[in-house]
C-alpha positions in Angstrom: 80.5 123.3 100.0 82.3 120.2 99.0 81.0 116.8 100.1 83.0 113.7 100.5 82.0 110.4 100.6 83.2 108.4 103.2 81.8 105.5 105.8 79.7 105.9 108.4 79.2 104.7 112.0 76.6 102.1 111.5 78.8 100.7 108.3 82.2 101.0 110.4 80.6 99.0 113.1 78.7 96.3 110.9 82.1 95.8 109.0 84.1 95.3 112.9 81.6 92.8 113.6 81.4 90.5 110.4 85.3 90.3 111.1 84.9 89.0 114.9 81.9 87.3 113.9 84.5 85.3 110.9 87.4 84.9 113.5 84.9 83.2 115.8 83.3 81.0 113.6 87.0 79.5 112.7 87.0 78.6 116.6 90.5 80.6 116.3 91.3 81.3 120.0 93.8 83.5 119.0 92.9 87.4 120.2 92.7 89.9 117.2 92.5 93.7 117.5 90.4 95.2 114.4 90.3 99.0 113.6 88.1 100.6 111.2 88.5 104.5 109.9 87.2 106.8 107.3 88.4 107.7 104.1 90.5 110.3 106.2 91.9 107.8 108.2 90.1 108.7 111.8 88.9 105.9 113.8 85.5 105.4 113.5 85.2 101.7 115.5 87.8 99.5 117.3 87.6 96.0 119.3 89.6 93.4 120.7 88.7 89.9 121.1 90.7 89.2 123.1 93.8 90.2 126.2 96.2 89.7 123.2 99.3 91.6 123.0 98.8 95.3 123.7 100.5 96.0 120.5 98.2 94.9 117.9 95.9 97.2 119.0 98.0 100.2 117.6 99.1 98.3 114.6 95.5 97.3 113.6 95.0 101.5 114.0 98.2 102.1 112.0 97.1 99.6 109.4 93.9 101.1 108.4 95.3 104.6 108.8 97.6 103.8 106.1 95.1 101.8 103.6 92.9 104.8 104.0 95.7 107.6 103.9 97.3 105.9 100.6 94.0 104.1 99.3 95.8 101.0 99.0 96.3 97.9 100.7 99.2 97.4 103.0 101.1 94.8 101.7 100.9 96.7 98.2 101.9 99.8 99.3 105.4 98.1 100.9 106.2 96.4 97.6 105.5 99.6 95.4 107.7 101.7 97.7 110.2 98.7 97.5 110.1 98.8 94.1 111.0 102.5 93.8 113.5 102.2 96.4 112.0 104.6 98.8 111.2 103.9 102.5 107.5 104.3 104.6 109.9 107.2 106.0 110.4 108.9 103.0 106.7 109.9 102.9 106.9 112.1 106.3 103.7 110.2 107.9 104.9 108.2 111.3 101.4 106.6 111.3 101.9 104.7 107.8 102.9 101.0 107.9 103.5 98.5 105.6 102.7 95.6 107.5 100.1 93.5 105.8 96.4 93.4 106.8 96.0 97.2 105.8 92.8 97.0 103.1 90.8 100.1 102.0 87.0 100.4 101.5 85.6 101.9 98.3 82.3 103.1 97.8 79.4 103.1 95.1 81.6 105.7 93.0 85.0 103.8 93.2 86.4 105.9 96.0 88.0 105.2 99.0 85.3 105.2 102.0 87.7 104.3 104.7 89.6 101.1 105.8 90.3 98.0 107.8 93.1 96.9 110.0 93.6 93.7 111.6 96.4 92.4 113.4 97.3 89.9 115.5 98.0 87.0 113.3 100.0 86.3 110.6 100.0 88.8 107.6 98.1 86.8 105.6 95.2 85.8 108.0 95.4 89.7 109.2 94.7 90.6 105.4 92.1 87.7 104.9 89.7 89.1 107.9 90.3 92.4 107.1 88.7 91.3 103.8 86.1 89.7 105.2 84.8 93.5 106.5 85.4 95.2 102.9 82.4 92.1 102.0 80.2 93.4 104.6 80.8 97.1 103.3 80.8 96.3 99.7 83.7 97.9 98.5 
């Protein structure tokens, strides 16, 4: 039987919370959506802090789909497929973004555990909460 290792429950949800928990100590009114999924990229734990646009929701999913698909962060994962000239299409996954806030989680061995999506904000503030989980996690 082969084992993986991946993140749990209890982790995925610790990780959603340290990120609301950071977005409302900056007193940033602005609503996030925040997606957490395991090293497969299935959704393990999800929130909204706020009625923001019903959009980020999916993008925070697609987000961490794709860090934990390609076990790579968003943002890099756009500029390596610029740099090859190739396009998110070209890799035959309509769930993979490149939109930045995408981060993956790595575990005690080095391997991707799952990932973290936030969106809402601008990239870089997305990518900064969304680091703010991986923390938590440890990866």
């Amino acid at each position: 039987m082969h084992s993986r290792e991946t993140i749990g429950l209890e982790e995925a949800r610790g990780a959603l919370d340290a990120i609301l928990a950071a977005h409302a100590e900056a007193a940033d009114e602005r609503p996030i959506a925040v997606a957490v999924v395991d090293d497969a990229g299935e959704l393990l734990a999800f929130a909204r802090s706020g009625p923001g646009n019903p959009l980020s929701g999916s993008v925070a999913i697609a987000k961490a789909y794709s860090a934990a698909r390609t076990r790579s962060e968003t943002a890099e994962l756009g500029a390596r497929l610029a740099q090859m000239g190739v396009g998110i299409g070209d890799l035959a996954d309509a769930r993979l973004t490149t939109l930045q806030g995408g981060v993956p989680l790595h575990g005690a061995t080095g391997a991707c555990v799952g990932a973290i999506g936030v969106s809402g904000l601008a990239a870089t503030e997305d990518e900064a909460l969304a680091r703010r989980g991986v923390v938590f996690v440890g990866g």
